[in-house]
C-alpha positions, 0 to 999 in steps of 0.5 A: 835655732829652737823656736818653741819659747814657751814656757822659755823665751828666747828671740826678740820682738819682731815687725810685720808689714801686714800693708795698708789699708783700702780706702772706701771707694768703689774697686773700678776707681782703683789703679789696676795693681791695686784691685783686691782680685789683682792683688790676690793673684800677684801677692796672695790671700795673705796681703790682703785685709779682711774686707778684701777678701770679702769684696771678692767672695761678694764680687759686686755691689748694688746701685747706691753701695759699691761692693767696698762698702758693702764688704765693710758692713758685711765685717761688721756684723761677722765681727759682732758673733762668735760663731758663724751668723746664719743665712736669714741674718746676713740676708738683711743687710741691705745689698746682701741677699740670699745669695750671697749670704749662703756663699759667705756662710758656707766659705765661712764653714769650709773654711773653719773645717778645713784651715781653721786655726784649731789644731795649730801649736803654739811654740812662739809669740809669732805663732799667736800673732799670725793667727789673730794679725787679721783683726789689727786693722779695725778702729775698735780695741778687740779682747781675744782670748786663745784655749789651748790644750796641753801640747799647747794647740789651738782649741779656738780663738774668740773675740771677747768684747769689742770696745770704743775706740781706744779701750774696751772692758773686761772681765774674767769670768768672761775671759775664761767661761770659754775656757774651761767648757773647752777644757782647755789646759792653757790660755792666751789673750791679746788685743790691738792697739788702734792708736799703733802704740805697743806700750802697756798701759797700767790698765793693760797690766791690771788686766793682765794680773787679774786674768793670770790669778783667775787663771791660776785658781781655776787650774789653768795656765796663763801663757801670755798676753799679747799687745799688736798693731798691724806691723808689730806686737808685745809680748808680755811673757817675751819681755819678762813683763808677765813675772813682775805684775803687781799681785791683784790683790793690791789693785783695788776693785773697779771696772777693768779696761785695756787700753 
């Protein structure tokens, strides 16, 4: 069966079991099988969450703050940037140190050079979540916008905004200034859905229809909008949802939310 559904779709919407969370306490307090580093070995890097995989780059903790909670604020601050955080900053979150500061930026850096997302190719909606199924698992709504080149491969993935817990803001040129210092040919955008519920809301199709023709003018192709939570995603191009927003011009200003 061919794969590659755009610009045609083809398939149905497919449920992921990405697991569930850790609780915030100390990793000794846990059953042995449920360990982050037993858990890696048995299961691979994929089952766990970001904050696992932190707790076993960072290995302990300090009195006062287990390494679980110090991997949380760790996330934290990674989700806050764009780019890499340098040593010194990282170095001031209590429990960090130089130490390991320096080790999480330079696994951050190898890792983007050699098995960052940059370079994938984008055939399906599936492609699209396992790049960015990661960020389901946070209490905030994250906007993340994908640039692609013509082939459609992944030029980056960004975190636009991050907003409260049920909705965040978004503007176009926000969206879309990345884009185009990238020269990017086409974009996709995605954001999760904290309260796990995958129907767009009237809001989410605003905001759809107002990236698509601020797309449209600047020459580059909106490919799709992506709605996920940490076992399931909506596809706007998939479901048809793409042809038949209402044109921008018929929505009136105000500030943009998703929700």
């Amino acid at each position: 069966m061919n794969n590659d559904i755009y610009p045609d779709f083809i398939g149905h919407l497919e449920v992921r079991d990405t697991g569930g969370l850790m609780p915030i306490r100390g990793i000794r307090g846990l059953p042995p099988t449920d360990r982050p580093r037993e858990r890696l070995f048995h299961e691979g890097p994929a089952a766990l969450s970001d904050y696992e995989l932190l707790a076993i780059l960072l290995n302990t903790g300090i009195k006062g703050k287990n390494v679980t909670v110090l991997a949380r604020e760790l996330l934290e601050r990674l989700d806050q940037d764009k780019a890499i955080p340098p040593v010194d900053e990282l170095a001031r979150i209590g429990g960090m140190g130089e130490s390991k500061a320096s080790a999480v930026v330079a696994m951050l850096e190898f890792g983007r050079r050699r098995w960052g997302s940059t370079g994938q190719r984008i055939r399906h909606p599936s492609d699209i979540y396992s790049i960015i199924r990661h960020h389901a698992d946070r209490k905030q709504e994250r906007f993340l916008c994908l640039s692609l080149n013509g082939a459609h491969e992944v030029l980056e993935v960004r975190i636009i905004t991050t907003g409260l817990v049920n909705r965040t803001i978004v503007h176009p040129r926000e969206v879309l200034a990345d884009a185009v210092t990238d020269r990017a040919a086409a974009v996709i955008v995605a954001h999760n859905h904290p309260s796990g519920k995958l129907t767009p809301s009237p809001e989410d199709d605003e905001i759809t229809s107002r990236l698509k023709s601020a797309a449209d003018i600047l020459g580059i192709h909106f490919l799709d909008h992506l709605i996920f939570t940490a076992a399931v995603w909506f596809s706007y191009r998939q479901s048809g949802r793409l042809e038949t927003l209402p044109p921008p011009e018929t929505l009136g200003p105000g500030p943009m939310t998703a929700s």
